[in-house]
PDB file as gemmi writes it, atoms N, CA and C in Angstrom:
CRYST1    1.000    1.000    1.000  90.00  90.00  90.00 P 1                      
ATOM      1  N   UNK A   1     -23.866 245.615 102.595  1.00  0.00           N  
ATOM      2  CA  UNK A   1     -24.058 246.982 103.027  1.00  0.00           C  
ATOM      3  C   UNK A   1     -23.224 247.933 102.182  1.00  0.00           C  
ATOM      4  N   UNK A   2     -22.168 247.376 102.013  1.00  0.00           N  
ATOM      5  CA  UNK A   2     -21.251 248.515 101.280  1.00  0.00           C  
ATOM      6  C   UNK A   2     -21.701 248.638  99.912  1.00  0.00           C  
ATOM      7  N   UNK A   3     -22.326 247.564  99.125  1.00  0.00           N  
ATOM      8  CA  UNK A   3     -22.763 247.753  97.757  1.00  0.00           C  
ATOM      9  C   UNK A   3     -23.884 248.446  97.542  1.00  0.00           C  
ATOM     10  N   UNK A   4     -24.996 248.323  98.624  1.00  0.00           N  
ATOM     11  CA  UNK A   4     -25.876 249.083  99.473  1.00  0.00           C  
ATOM     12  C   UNK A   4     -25.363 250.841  98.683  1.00  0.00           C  
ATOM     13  N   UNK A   5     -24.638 251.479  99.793  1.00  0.00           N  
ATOM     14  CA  UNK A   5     -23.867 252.526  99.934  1.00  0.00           C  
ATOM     15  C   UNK A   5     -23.192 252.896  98.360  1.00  0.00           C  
ATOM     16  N   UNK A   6     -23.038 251.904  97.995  1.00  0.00           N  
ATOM     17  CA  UNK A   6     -22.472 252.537  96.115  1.00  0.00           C  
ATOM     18  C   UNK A   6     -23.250 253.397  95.354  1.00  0.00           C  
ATOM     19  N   UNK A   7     -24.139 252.475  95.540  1.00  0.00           N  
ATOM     20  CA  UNK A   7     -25.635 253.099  94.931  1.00  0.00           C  
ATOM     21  C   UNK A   7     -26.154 254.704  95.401  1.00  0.00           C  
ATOM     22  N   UNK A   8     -26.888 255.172  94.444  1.00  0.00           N  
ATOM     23  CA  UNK A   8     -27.366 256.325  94.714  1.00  0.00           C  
ATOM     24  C   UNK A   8     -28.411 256.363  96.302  1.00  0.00           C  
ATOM     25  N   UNK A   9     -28.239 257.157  96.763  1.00  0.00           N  
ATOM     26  CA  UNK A   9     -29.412 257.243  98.061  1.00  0.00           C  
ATOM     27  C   UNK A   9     -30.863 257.812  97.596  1.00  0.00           C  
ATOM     28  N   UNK A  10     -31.896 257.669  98.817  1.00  0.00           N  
ATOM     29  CA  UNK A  10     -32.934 257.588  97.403  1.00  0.00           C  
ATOM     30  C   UNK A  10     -32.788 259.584  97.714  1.00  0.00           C  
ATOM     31  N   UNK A  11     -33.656 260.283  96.950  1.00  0.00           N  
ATOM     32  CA  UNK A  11     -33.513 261.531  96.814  1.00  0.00           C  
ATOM     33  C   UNK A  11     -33.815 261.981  97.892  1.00  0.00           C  
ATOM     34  N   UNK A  12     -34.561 261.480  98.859  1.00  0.00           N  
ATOM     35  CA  UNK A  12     -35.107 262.676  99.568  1.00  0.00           C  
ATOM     36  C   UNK A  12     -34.077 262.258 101.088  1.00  0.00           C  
ATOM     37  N   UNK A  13     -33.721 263.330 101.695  1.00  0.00           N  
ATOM     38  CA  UNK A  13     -33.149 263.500 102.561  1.00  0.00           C  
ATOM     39  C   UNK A  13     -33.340 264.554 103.780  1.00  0.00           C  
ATOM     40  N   UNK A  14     -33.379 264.143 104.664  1.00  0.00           N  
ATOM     41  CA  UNK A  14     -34.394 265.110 105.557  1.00  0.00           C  
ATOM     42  C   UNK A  14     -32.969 265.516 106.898  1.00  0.00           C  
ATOM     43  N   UNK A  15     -33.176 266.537 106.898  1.00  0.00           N  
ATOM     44  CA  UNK A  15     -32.256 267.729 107.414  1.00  0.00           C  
ATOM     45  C   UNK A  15     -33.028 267.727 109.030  1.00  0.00           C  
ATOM     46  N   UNK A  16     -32.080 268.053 109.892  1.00  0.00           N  
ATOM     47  CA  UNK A  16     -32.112 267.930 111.154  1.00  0.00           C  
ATOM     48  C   UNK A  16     -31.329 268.993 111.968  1.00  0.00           C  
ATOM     49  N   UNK A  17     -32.130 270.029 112.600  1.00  0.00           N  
ATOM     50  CA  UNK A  17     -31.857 271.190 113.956  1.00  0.00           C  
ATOM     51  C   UNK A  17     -30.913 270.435 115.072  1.00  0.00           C  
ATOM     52  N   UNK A  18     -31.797 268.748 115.508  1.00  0.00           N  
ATOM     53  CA  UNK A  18     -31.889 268.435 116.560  1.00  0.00           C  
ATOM     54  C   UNK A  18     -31.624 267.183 116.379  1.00  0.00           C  
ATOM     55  N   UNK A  19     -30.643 265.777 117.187  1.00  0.00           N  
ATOM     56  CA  UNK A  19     -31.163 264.757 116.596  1.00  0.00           C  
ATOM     57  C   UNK A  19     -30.554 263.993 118.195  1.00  0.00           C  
ATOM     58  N   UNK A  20     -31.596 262.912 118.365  1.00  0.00           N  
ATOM     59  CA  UNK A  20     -31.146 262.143 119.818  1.00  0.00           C  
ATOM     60  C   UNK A  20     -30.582 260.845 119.913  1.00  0.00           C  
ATOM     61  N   UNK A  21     -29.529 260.569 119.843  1.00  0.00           N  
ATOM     62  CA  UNK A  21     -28.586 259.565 120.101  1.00  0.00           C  
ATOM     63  C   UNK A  21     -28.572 259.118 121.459  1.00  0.00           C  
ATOM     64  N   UNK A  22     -29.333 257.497 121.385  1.00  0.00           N  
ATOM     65  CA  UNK A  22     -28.604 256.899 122.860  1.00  0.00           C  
ATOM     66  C   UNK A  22     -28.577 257.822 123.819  1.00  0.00           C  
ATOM     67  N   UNK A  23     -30.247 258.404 123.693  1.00  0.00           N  
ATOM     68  CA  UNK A  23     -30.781 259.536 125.221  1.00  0.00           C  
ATOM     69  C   UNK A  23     -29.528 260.829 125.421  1.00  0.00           C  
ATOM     70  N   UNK A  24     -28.497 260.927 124.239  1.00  0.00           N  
ATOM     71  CA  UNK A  24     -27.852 262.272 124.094  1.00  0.00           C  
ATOM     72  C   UNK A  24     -28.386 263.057 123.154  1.00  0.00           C  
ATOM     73  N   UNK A  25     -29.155 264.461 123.366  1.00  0.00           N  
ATOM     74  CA  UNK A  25     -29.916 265.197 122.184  1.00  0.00           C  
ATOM     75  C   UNK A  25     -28.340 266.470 121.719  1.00  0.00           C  
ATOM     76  N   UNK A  26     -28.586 266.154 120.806  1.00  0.00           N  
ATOM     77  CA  UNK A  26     -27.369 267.177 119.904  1.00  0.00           C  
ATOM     78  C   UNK A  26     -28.068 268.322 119.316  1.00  0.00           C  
ATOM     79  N   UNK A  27     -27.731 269.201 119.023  1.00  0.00           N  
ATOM     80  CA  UNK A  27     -28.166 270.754 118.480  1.00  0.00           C  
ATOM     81  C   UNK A  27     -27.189 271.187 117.866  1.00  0.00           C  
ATOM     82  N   UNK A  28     -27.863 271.452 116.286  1.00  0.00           N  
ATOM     83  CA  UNK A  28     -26.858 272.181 115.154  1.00  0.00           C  
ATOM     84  C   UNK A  28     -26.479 273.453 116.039  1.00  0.00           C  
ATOM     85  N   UNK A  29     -25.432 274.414 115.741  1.00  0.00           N  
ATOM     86  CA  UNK A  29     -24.991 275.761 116.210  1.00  0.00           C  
ATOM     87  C   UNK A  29     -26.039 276.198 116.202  1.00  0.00           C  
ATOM     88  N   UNK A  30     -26.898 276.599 114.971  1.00  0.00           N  
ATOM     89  CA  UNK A  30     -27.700 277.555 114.411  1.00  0.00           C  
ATOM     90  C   UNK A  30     -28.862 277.599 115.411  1.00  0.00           C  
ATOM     91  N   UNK A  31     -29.323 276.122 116.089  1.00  0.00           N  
ATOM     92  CA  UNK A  31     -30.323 275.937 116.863  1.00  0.00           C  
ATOM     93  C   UNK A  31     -29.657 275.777 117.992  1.00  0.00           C  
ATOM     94  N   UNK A  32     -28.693 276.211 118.972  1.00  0.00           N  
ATOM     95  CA  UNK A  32     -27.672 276.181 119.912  1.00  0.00           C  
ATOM     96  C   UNK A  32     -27.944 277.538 120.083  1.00  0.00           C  
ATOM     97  N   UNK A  33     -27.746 278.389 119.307  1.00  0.00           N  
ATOM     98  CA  UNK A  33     -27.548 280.191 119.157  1.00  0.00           C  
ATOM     99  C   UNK A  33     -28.589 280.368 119.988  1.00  0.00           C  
ATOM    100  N   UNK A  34     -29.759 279.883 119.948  1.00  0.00           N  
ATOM    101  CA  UNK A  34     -31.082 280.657 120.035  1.00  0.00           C  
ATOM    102  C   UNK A  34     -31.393 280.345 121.856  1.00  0.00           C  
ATOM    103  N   UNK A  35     -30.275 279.293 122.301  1.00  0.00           N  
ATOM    104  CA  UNK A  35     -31.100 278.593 123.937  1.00  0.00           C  
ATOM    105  C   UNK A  35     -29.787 278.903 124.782  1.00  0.00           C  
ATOM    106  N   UNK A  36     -30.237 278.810 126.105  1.00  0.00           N  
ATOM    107  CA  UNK A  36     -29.154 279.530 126.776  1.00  0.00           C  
ATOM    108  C   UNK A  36     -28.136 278.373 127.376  1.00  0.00           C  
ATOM    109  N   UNK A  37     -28.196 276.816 127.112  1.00  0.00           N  
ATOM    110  CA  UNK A  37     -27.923 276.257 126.956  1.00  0.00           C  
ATOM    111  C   UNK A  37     -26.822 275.844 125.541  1.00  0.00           C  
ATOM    112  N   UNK A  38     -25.156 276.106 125.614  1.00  0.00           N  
ATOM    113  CA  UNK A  38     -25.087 275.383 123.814  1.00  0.00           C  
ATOM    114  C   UNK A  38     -24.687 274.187 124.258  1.00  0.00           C  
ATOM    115  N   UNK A  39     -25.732 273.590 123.228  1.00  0.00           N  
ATOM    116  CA  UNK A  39     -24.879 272.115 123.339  1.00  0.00           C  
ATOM    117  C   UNK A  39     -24.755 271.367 121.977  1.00  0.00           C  
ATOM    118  N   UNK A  40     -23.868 272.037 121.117  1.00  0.00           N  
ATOM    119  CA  UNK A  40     -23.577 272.029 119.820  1.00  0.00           C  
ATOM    120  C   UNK A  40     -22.101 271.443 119.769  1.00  0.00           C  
ATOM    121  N   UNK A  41     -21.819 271.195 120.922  1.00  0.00           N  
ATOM    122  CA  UNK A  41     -20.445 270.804 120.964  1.00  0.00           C  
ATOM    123  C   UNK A  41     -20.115 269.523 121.163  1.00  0.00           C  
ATOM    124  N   UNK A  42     -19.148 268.317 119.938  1.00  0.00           N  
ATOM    125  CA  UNK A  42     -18.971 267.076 120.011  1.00  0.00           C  
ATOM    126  C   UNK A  42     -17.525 266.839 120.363  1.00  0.00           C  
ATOM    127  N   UNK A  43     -17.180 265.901 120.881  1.00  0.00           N  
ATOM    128  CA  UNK A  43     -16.147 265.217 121.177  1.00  0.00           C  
ATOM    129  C   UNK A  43     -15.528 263.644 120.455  1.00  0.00           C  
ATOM    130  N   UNK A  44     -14.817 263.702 119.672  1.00  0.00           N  
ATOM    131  CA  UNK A  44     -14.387 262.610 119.680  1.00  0.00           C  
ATOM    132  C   UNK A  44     -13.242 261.793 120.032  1.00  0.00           C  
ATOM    133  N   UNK A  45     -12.927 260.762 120.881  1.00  0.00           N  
ATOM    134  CA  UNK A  45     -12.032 260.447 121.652  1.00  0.00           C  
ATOM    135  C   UNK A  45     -11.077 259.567 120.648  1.00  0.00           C  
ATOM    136  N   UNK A  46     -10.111 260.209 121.014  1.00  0.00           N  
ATOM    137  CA  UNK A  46      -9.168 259.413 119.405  1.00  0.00           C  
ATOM    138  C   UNK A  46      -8.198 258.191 120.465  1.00  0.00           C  
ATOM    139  N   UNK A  47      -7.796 257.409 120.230  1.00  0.00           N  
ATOM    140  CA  UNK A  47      -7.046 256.030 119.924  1.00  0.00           C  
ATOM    141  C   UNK A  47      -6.470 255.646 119.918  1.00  0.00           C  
ATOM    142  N   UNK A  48      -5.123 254.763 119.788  1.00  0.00           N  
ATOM    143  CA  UNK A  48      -4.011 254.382 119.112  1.00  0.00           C  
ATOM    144  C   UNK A  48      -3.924 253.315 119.763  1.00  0.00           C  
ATOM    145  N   UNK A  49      -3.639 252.624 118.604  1.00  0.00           N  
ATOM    146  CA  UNK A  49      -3.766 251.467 118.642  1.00  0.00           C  
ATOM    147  C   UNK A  49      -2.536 250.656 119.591  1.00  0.00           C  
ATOM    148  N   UNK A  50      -2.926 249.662 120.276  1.00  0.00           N  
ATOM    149  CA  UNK A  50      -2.001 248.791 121.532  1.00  0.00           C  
ATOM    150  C   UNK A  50      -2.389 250.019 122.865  1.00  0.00           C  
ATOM    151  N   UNK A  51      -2.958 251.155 123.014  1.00  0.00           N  
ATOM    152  CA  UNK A  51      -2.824 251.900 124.427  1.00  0.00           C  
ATOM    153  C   UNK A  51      -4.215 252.431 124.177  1.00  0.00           C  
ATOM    154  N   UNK A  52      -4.745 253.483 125.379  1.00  0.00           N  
ATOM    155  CA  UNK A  52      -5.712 254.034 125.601  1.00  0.00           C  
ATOM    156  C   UNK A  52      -5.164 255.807 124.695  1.00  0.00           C  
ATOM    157  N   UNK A  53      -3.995 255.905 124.847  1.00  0.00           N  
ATOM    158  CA  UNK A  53      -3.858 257.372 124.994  1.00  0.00           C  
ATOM    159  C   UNK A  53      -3.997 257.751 122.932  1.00  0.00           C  
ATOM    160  N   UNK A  54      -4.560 258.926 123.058  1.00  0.00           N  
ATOM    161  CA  UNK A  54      -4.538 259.778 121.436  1.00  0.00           C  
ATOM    162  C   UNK A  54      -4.758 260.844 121.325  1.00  0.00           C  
ATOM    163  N   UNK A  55      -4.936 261.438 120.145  1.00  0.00           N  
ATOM    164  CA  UNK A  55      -5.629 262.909 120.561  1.00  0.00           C  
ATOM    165  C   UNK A  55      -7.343 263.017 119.732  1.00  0.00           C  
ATOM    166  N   UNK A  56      -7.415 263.789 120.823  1.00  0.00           N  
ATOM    167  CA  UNK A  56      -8.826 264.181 121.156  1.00  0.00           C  
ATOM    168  C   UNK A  56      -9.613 264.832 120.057  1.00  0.00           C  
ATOM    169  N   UNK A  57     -10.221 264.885 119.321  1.00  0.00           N  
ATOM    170  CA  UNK A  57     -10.704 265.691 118.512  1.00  0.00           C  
ATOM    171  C   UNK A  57     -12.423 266.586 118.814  1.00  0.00           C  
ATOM    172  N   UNK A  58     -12.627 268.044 118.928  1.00  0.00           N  
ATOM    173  CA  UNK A  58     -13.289 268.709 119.109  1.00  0.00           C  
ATOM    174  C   UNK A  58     -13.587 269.630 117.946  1.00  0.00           C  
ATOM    175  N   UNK A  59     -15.034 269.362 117.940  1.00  0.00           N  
ATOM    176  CA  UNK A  59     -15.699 270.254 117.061  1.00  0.00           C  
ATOM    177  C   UNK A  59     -17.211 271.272 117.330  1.00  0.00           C  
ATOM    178  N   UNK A  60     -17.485 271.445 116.471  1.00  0.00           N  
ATOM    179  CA  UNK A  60     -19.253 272.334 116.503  1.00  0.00           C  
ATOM    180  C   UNK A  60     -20.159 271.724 115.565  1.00  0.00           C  
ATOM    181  N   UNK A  61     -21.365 271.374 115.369  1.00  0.00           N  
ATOM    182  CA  UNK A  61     -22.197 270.374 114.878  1.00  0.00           C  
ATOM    183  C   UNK A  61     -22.631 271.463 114.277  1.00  0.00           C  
ATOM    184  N   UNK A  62     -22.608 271.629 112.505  1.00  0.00           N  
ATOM    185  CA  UNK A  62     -23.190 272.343 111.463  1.00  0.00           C  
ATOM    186  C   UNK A  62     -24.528 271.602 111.170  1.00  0.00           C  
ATOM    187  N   UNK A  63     -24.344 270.935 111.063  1.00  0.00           N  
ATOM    188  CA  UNK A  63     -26.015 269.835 110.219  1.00  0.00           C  
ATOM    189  C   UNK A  63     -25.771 268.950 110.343  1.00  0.00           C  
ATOM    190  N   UNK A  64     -26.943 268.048 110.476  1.00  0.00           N  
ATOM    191  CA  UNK A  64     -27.899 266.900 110.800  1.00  0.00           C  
ATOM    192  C   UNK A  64     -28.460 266.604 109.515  1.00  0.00           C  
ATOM    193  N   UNK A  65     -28.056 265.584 108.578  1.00  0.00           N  
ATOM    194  CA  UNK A  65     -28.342 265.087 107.750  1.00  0.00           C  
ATOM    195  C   UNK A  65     -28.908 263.301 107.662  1.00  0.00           C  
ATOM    196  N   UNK A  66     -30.227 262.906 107.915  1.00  0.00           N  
ATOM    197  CA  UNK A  66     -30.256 261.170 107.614  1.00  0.00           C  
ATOM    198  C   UNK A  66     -30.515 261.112 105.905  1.00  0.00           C  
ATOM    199  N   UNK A  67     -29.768 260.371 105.723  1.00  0.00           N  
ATOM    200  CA  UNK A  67     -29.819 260.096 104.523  1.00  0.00           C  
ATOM    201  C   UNK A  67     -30.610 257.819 104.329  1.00  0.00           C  
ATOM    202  N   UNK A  68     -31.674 257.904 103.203  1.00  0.00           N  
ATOM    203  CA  UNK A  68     -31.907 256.833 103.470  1.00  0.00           C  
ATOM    204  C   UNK A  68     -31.476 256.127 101.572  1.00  0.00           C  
ATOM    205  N   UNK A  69     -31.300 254.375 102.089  1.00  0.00           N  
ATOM    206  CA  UNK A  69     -30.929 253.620 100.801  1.00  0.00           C  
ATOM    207  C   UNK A  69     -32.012 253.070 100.746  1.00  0.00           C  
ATOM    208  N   UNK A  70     -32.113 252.326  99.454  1.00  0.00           N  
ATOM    209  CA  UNK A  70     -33.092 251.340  99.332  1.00  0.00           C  
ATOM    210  C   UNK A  70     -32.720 249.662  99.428  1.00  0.00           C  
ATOM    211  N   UNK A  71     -33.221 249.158  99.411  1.00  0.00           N  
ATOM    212  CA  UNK A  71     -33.019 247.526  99.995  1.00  0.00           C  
ATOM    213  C   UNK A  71     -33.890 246.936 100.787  1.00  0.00           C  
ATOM    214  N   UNK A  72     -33.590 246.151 101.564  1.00  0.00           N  
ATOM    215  CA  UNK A  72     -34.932 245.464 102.721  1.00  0.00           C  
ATOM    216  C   UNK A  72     -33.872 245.134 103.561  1.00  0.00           C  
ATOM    217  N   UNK A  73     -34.225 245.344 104.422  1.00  0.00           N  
ATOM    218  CA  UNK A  73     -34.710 246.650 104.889  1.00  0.00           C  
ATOM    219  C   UNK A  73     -34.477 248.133 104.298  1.00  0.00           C  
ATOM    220  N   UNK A  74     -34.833 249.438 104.548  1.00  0.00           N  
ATOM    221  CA  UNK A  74     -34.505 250.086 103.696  1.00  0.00           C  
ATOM    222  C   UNK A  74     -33.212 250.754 104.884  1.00  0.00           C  
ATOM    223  N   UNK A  75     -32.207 250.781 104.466  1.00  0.00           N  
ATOM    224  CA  UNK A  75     -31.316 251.810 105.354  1.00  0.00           C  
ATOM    225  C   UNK A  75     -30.957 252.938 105.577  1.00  0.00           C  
ATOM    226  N   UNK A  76     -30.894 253.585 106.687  1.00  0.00           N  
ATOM    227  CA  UNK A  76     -30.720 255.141 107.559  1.00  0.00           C  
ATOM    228  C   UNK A  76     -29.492 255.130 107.801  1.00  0.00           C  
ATOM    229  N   UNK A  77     -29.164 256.291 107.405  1.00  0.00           N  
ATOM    230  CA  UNK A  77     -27.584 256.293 107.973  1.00  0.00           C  
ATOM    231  C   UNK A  77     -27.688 257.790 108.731  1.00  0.00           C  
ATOM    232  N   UNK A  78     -27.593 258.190 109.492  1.00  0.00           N  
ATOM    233  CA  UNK A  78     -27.375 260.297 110.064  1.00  0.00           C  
ATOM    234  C   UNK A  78     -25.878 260.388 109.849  1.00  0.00           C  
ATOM    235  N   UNK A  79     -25.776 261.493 109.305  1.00  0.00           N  
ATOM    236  CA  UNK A  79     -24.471 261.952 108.837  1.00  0.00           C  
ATOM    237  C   UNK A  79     -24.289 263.260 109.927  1.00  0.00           C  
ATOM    238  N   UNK A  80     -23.068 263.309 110.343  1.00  0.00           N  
ATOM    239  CA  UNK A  80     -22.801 264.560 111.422  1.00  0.00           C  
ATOM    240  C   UNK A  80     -21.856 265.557 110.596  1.00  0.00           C  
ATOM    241  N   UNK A  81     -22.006 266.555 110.441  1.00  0.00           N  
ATOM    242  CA  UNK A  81     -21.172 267.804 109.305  1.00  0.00           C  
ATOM    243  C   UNK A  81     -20.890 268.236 110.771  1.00  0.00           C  
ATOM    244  N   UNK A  82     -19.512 268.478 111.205  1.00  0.00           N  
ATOM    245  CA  UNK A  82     -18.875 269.245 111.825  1.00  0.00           C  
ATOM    246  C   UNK A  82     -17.773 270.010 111.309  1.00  0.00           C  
ATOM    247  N   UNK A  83     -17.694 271.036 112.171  1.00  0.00           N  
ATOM    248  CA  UNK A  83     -16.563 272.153 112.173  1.00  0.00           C  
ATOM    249  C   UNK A  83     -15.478 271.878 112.875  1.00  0.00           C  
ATOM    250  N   UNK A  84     -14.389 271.359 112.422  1.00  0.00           N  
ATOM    251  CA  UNK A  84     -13.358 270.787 113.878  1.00  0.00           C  
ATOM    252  C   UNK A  84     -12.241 271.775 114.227  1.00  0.00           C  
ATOM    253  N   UNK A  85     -12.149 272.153 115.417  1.00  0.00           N  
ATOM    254  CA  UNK A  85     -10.876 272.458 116.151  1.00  0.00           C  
ATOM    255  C   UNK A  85      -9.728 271.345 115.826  1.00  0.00           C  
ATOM    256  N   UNK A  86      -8.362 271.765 115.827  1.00  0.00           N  
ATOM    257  CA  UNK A  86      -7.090 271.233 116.028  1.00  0.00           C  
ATOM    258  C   UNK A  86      -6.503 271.802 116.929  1.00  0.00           C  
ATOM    259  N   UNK A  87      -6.438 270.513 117.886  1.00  0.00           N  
ATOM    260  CA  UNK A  87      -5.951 270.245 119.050  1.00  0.00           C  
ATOM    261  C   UNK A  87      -4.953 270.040 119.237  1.00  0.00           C  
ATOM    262  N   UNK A  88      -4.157 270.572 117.665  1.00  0.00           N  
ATOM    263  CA  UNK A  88      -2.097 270.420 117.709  1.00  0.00           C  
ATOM    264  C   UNK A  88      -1.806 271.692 118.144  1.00  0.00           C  
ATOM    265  N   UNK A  89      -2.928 272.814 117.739  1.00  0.00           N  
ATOM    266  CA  UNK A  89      -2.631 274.262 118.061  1.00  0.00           C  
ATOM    267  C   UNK A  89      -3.623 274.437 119.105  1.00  0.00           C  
ATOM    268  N   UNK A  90      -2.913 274.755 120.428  1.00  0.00           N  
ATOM    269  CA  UNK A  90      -3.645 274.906 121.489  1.00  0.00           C  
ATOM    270  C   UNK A  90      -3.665 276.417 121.246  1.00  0.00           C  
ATOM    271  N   UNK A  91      -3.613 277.422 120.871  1.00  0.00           N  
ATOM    272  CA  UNK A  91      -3.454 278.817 121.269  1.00  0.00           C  
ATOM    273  C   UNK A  91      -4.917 278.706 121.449  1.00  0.00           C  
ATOM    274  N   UNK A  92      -4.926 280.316 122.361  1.00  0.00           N  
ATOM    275  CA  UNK A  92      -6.627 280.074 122.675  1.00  0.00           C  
ATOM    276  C   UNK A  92      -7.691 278.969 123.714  1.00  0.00           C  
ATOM    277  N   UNK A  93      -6.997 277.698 123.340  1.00  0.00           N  
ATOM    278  CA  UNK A  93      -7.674 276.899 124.518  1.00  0.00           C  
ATOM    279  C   UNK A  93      -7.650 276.998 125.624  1.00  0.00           C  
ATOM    280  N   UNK A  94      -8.762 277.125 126.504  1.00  0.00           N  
ATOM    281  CA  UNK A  94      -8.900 276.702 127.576  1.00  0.00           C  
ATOM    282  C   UNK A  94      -9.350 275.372 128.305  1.00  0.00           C  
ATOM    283  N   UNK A  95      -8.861 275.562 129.425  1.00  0.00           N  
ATOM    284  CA  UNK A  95      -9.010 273.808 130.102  1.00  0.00           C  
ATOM    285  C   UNK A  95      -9.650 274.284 131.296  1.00  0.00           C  
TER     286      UNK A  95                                                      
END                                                                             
């Protein structure tokens, strides 16, 4: 897979508003703006290693990118472009 990934991807790459993960549908900002609903907003739950506890990382979903390789099978990867908040500087946050 990783030698896979060295290689060039093939050219065409198809761009995504909207994309549905495991029955969760995500929305770039741009397509967030327009519904009275935003749900442009990701979470990622950070870690450390031996405990549960880390910090949290929050962002805004710019683009939806799948990018595909060639091989056999041929492989998909979706790439997530976010905007991230830092969650060392709380000013501004609310809880």
């Amino acid at each position: 897979m990783v030698a896979t990934m060295a290689k060039r991807p093939i050219t065409i790459v198809q761009p995504y508003t909207r994309y549905k993960v495991h029955g969760v549908q995500f929305h770039n900002r741009i397509r967030s703006a327009n519904t009275k609903i935003y749900s442009c907003s990701v979470l990622v739950k950070g870690t450390r290693e031996g405990d549960n506890s880390g910090v949290d990382y929050y962002g805004v979903l710019e683009e939806v990118l799948r990018v595909e390789y060639l091989g056999e099978p041929i492989k998909r990867y979706v790439l997530f472009l976010c905007d991230w908040f830092n969650p060392a500087n709380a000013r501004g946050m609310r809880y």
